[in-house]
N, C-alpha and C positions, 0 to 999 in steps of 0.2 A: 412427471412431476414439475409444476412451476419452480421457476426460481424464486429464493424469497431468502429474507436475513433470521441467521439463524438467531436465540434467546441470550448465546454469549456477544454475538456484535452488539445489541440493542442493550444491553446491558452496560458493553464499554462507550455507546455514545452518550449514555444519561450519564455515565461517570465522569466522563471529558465534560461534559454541559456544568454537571455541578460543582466542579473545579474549576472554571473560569468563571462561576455568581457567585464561587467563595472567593476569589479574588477580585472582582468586581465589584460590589456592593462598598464594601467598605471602603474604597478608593472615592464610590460616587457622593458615601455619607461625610466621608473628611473632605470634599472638593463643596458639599452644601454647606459643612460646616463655617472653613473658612471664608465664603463668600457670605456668609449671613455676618461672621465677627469682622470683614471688614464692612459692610452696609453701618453693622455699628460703628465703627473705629469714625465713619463720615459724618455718622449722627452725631456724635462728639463733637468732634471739630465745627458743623455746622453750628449747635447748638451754643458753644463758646462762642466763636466769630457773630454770631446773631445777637445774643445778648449785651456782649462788650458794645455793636456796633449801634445797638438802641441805646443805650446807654450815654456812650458818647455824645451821641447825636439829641437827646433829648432829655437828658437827667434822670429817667427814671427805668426801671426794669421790673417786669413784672412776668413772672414764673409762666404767667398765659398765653401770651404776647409769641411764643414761637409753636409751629408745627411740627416740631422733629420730637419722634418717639424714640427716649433712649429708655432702653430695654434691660440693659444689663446694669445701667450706672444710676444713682441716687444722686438730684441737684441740690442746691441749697443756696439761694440767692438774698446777699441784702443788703443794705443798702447804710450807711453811719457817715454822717460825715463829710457828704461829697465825695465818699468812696463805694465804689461797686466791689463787693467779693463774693466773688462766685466759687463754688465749694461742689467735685464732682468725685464721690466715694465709689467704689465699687460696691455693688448691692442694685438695688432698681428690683422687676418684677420678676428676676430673672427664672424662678421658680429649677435652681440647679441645671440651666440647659449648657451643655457643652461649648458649644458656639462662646456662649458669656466667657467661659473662663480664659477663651483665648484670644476673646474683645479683650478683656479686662489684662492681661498681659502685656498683651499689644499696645496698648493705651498706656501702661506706664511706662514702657520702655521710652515712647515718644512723649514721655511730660503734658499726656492728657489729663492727669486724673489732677488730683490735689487743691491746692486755693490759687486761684487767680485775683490779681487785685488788680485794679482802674484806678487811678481819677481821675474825676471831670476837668470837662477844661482841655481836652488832646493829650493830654502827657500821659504814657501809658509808665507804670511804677516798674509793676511784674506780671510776667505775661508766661 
């Protein structure tokens, strides 16, 4: 008679396999998550520092004028006065993705979201 593994070993290695992908997966899904809400957390702050920085420099801001796609967050930019105020709500396309809600966290803990105001001329108001 060959050697061979018996129906109960083969049975305890698929057990052992499927008990470290139920502990693994969801490790690798929160490790995708938070790397995607900080990618956001960057797009934010790019997208602030970009606008202010046309602004300053040229008087005027226009919602097209930058490439950074923010995903989770709604902008609202305009312009009264010789004043820029920029207005970054939680909402965007985010169509309920997880990732968002812990961008969107994250963001206000660090005073991303809310109204920002400029004026021209260098002097920054509130920032």
């Amino acid at each position: 008679m060959k050697p061979a593994f018996t129906m109960i070993e083969l049975i305890f290695v698929i057990v052992i396999i499927g008990i470290l992908a139920a502990v693994a997966i969801p490790r690798f899904t929160a490790n995708r998550d938070n790397a995607k809400a900080s990618q956001e957390l960057s797009n934010v702050a790019i997208y602030i520092n970009d606008i202010t920085s046309f602004y300053m420099a040229t008087g005027n801001a226009s919602k097209d004028h930058t490439n950074v796609d923010l995903r989770c967050f709604a902008s609202n930019v305009t312009i009264g006065n010789g004043t820029l105020s920029l207005s970054l709500i939680n909402g965007g396309n985010e169509s309920g993705e997880r990732f968002c809600d812990i961008a969107q966290r994250a963001a206000s803990k660090k005073g991303l979201t809310g109204t920002k105001i400029v004026t021209f001329g260098g002097q920054l108001v509130s920032y």
